[in-house]
N, C-alpha and C positions, 0 to 999 in steps of 0.2 A: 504494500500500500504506500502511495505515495505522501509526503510530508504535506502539512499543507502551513508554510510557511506567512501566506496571509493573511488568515484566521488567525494566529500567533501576532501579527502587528495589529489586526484589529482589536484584540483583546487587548492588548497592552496600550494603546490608542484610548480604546475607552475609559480602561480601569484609571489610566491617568486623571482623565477629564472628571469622572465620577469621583475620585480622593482629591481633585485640584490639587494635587502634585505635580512639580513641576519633574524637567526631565532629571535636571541635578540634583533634585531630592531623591529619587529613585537612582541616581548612581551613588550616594551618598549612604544611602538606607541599605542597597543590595552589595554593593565590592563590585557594579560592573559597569566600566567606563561610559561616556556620555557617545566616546564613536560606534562602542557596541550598541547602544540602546540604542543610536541614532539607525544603526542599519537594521537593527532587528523591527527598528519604530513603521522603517519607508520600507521593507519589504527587497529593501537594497542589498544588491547581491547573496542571496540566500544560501547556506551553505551550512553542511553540520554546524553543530555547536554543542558544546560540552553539555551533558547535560546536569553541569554543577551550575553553568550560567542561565539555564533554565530557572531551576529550581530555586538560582538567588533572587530572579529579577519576581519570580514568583512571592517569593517572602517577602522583599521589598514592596510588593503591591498588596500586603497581606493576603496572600492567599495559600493553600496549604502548599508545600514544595513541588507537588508531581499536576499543579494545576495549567502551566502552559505546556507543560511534556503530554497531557492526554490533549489538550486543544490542538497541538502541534499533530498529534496522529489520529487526529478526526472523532475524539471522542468527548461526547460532551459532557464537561466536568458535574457529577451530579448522578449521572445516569445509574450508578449504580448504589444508590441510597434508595432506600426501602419507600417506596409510595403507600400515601398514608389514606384509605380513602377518606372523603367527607362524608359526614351523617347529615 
């Protein structure tokens, strides 16, 4: 299956805009430079990446560590949390 490395900047696009975190706060908060963020942000040159710098930019946006690594392989973070019906 293939990466889907856009889904990964839109989620980090939003979550930004949603915390009003700036991009510096997020390389300050996670250990991962502002040119990393900047390519992972634009989708710019897409290319493995650790998936230590996943998982930081992940906690940096508070979210749990493996939350951009399942967005990153088309799964959507949540799915496998128990549905609760309503009454």
């Amino acid at each position: 299956m293939s990466k889907d490395w856009q889904a990964v900047a839109d989620a980090i696009n939003a979550r930004l805009d949603e915390l009003e975190m700036t991009q510096k706060e997020l390389a300050d908060r996670s250990g991962v430079s502002v040119a990393t963020l900047r390519q992972l942000q634009k989708n710019d040159a897409p290319r493995k990446r650790s998936p230590r710098t996943l998982a930081a930019v992940s906690e940096g946006l508070r979210w749990p560590p493996d939350h951009l690594g399942k967005v990153l392989d088309g799964d959507a973070p949540g799915d496998s949390l128990p549905h609760i019906a309503a009454n």
